[in-house]
C-alpha positions as CSV (number, residue, x, y, z in Angstrom):
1,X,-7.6,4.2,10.0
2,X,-4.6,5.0,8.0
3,X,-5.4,5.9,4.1
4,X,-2.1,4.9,2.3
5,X,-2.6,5.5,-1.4
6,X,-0.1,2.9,-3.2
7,X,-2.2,2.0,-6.0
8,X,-4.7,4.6,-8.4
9,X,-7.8,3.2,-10.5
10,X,-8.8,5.4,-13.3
11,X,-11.8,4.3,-15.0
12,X,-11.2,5.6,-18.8
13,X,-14.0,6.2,-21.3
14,X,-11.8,8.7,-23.6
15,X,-14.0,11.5,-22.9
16,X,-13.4,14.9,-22.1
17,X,-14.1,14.2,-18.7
18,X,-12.6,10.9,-18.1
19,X,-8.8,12.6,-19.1
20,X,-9.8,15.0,-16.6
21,X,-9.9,12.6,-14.2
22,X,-6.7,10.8,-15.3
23,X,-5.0,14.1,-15.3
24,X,-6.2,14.7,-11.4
25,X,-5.3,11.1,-10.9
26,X,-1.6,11.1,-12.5
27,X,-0.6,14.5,-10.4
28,X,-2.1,12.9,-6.9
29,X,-0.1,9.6,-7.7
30,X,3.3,11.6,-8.4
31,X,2.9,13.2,-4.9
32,X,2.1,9.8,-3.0
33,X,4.6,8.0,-5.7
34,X,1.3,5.9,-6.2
35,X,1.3,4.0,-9.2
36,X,-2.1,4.3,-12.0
37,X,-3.9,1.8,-13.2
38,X,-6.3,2.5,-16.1
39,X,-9.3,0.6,-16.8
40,X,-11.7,0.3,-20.1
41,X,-15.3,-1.3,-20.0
42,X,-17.1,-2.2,-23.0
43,X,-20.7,-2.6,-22.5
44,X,-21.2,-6.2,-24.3
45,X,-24.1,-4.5,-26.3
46,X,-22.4,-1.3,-26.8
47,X,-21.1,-2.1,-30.5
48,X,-24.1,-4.8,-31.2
49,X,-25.9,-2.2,-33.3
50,X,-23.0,-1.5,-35.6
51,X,-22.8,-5.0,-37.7
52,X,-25.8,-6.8,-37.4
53,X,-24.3,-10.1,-38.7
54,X,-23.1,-12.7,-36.4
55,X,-20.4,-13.3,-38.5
56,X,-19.3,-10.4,-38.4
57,X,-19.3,-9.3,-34.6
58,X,-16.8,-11.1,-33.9
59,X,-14.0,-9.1,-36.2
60,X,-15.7,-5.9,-35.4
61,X,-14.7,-6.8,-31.5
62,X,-11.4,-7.8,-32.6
63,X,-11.0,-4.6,-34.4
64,X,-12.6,-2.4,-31.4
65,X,-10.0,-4.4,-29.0
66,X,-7.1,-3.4,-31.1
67,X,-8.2,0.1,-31.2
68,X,-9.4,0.2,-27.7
69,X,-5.5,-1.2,-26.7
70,X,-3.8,1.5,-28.6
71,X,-5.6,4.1,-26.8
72,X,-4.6,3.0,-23.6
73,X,-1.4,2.4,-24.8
74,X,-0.8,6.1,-26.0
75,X,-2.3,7.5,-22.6
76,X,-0.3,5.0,-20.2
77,X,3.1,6.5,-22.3
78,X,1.4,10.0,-21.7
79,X,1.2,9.5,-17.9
80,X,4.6,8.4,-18.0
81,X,6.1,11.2,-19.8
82,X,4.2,14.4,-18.5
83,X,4.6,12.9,-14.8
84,X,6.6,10.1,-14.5
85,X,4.3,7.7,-12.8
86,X,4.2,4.0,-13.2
87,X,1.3,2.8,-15.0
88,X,-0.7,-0.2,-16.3
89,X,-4.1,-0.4,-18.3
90,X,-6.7,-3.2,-19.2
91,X,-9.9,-3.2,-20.4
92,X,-13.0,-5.4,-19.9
93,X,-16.6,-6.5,-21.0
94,X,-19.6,-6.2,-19.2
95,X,-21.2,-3.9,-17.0
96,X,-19.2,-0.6,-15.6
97,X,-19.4,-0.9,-11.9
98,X,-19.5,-4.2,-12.2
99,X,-16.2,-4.1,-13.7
100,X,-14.7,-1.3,-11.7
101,X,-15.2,-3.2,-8.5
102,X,-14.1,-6.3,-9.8
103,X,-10.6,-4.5,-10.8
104,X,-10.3,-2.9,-8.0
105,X,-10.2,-6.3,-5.8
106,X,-7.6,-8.0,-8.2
107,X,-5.6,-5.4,-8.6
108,X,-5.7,-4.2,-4.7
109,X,-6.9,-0.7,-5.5
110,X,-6.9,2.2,-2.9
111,X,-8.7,5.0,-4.8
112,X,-10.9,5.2,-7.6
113,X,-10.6,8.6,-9.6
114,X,-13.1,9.4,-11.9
115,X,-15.0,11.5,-13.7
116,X,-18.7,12.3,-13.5
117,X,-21.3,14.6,-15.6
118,X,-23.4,15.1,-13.0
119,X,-26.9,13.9,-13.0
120,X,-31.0,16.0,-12.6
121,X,-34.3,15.1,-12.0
122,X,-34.8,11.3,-12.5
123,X,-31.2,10.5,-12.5
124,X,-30.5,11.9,-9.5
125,X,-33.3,10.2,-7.4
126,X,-32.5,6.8,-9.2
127,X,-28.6,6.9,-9.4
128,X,-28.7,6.5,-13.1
129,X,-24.7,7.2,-14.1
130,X,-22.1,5.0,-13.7
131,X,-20.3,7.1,-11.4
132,X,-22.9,7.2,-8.8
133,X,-23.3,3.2,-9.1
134,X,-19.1,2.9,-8.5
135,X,-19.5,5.4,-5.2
136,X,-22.3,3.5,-4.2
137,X,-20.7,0.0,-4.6
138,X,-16.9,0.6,-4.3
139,X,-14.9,-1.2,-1.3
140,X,-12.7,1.9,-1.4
141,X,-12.6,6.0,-1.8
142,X,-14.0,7.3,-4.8
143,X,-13.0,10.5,-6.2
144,X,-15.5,12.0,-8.7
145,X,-14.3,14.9,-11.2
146,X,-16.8,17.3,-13.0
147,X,-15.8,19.3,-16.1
148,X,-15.3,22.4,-13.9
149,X,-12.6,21.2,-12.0
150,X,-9.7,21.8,-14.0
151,X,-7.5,23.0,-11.1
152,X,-5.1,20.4,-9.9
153,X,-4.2,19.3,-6.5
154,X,-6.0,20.6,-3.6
155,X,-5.3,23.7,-1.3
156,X,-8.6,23.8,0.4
157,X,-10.5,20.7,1.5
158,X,-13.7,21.2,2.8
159,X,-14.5,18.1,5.6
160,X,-18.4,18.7,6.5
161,X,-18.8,16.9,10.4
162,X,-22.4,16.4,11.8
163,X,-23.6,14.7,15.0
164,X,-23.5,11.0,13.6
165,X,-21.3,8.0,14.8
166,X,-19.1,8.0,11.8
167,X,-18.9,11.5,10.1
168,X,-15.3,11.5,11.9
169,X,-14.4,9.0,9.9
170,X,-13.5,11.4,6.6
171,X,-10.8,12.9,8.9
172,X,-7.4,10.4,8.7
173,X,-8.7,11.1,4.7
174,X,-8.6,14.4,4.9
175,X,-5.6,14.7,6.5
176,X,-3.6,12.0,4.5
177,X,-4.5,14.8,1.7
178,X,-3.9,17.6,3.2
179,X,-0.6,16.7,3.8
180,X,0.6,15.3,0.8
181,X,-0.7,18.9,-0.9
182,X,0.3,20.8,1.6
183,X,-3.4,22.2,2.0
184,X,-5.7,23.4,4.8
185,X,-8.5,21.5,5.9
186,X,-12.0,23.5,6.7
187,X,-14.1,21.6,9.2
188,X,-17.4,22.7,9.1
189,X,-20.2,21.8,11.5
190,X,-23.3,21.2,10.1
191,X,-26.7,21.8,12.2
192,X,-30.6,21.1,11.0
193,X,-32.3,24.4,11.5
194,X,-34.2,22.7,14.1
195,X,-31.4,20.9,16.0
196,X,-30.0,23.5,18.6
197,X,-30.6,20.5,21.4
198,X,-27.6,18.8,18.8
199,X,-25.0,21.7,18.7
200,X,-23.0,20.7,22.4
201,X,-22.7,17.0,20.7
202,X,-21.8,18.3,17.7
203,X,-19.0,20.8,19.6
204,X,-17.6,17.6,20.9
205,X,-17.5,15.7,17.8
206,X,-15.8,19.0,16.2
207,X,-13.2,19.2,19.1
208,X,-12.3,15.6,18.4
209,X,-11.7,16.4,14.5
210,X,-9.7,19.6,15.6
211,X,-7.5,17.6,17.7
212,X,-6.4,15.2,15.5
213,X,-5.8,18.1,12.9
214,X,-3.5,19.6,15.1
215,X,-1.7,16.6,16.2
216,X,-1.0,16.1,12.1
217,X,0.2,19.7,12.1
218,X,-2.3,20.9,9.7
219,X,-3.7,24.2,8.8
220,X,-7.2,24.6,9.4
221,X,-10.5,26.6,10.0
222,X,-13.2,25.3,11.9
223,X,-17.0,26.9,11.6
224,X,-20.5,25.5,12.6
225,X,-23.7,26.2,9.8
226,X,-26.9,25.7,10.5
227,X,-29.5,25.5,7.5
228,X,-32.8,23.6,6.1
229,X,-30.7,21.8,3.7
230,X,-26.9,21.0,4.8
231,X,-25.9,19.8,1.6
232,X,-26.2,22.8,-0.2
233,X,-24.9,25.0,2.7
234,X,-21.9,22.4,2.5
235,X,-21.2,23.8,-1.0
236,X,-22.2,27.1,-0.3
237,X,-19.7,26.9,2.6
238,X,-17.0,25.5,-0.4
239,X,-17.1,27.9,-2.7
240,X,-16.9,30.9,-0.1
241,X,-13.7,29.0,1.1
242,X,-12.5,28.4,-2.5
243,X,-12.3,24.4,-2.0
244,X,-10.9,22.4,-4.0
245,X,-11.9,18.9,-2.5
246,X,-15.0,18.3,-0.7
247,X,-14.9,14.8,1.7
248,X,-18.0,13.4,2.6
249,X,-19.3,9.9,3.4
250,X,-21.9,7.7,1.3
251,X,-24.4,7.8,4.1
252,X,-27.0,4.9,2.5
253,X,-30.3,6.0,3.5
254,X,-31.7,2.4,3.2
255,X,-31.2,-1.9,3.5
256,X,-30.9,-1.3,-0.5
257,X,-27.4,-1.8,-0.4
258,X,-25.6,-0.3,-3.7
259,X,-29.1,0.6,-5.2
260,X,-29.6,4.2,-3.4
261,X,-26.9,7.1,-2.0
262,X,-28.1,8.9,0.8
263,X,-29.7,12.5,0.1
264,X,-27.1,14.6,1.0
265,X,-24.0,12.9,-0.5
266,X,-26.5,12.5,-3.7
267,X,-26.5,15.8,-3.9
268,X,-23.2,16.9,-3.3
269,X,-21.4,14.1,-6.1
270,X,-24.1,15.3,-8.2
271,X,-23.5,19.0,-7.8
272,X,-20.0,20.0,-6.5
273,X,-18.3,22.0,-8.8
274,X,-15.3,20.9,-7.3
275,X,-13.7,17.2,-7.1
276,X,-16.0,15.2,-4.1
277,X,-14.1,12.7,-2.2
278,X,-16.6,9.7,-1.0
279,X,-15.6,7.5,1.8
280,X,-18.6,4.1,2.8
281,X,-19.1,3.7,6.7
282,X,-16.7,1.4,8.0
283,X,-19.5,-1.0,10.2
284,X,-22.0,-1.7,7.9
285,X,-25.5,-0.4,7.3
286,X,-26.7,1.1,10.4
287,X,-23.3,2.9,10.6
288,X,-24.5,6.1,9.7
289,X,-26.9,6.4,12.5
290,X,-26.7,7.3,16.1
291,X,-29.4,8.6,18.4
292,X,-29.9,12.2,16.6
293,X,-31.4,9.8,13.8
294,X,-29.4,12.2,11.0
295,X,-28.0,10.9,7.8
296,X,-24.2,10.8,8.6
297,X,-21.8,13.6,6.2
């Protein structure tokens, strides 16, 4: 699968965050001469408790637009000046992922960047956030972007590979990235404590990754982990690598489609320090199984 980024989707909430996101977005899209487009969604009850006449919601909206228009005005110039990329903006009512995906169909959208405050406890069992619900529900990549990552462009992506069917598929990602930033890739292997009967399919899988590394002309490192919980030796393995960009897949762990994440790529987009990359099984919802029965990385 080829990943040709041509076209950028930054959600934009004007937070902290969110011109985090548009700052990793605007450097990626001067490398891949991608062009940004910025998106704004109102919640339609997010200014209801502000004027309580009917009368008056109306001019209050008007007056939100306006404002809301200017914004993205003044950070579409921004983009322009401080990197000179190509950009448009629009804004929206109604609900965020909703939205998101809805833009990213009309406007033919390769990659979503944006940011994410991470989520606990309830939150994280029931994806609560509105980034979780776009990664969940996107038709394409999903780049989410915590407060800690204000590094930009990548020089070490991470690209976890287990035993299932499609974990392979996060490579033509990882090296359309790698490229472009000139970065190694680390493949990790990634074993259940319990699975030694898995590691000679799992070699296989990992020569298979190497290979097309190689043929790309690509720096990398390739190690196996085994642990009781591979999502957290997939960040453990990051951070001793000094990753920048972790690439994993969605991995739904049930027929809920666009309701739950998987447990492991909950965690990760929920925990990563570092900008997580989030790719959706290419063959529907049994695509992240094979016979090992493991949730796909």
């Amino acid at each position: 699968m080829n990943f040709n980024i041509r076209k950028i989707l930054v959600p934009v909430d004007f937070s902290e965050t969110g011109k985090l996101a548009l700052e990793h977005a605007s450097f990626l899209a001067r490398l891949a001469k991608a062009d940004l487009h910025l998106l704004h969604v109102m919640s339609a009850m997010e200014y209801h408790f502000e004027i309580p006449e009917p009368v008056m919601r109306i001019e209050n909206h008007a007056q939100v637009n306006k404002i809301v228009e200017q914004k993205l005005a003044e950070l579409v110039e921004e983009v322009r000046i401080n990197y000179g990329c190509k950009a448009t903006a629009s804004f929206s009512n109604g609900k965020v992922a909703h939205e998101i995906v809805e833009e990213v169909k009309e406007e033919n959208i390769d990659l979503i960047i944006m940011g994410t405050h991470g989520a606990s406890g309830f939150e994280e069992f029931f994806i609560g956030s509105n980034a979780h619900k776009v990664v969940t529900v996107a038709p394409c990549p999903v780049i989410t972007v915590q407060t800690h990552a204000v590094k930009l462009g990548f020089t070490n992506i991470v690209l976890p590979i287990d035993r299932t069917l499609h974990s392979r598929e996060k490579t033509e990602y990882a090296i359309t990235l790698a490229k472009l930033f000139m970065a190694k890739i680390h493949i990790v292997g990634l074993l259940e404590e319990d699975e030694d009967h898995g590691n000679e399919k799992l070699q296989i899988v990992l020569d298979q990754v190497q290979h097309a590394i190689e043929k790309a002309d690509v720096l990398f490192t390739r190690h196996t982990i085994k642990g009781d919980n591979l999502a957290v030796e997939a960040l453990k393995y990051g951070a001793s690598v000094n990753a920048d960009l972790i690439v994993i897949m969605t991995e739904h762990e049930s027929e809920m489609s666009g309701i739950f994440l998987g447990p492991r790529a909950k965690q990760i987009v929920n925990h990563s320090k570092i900008p997580v990359l989030s790719i959706k099984p290419s063959d529907g919802k049994f695509a992240d199984l094979d016979m090992g029965g493991a949730y796909t990385f």
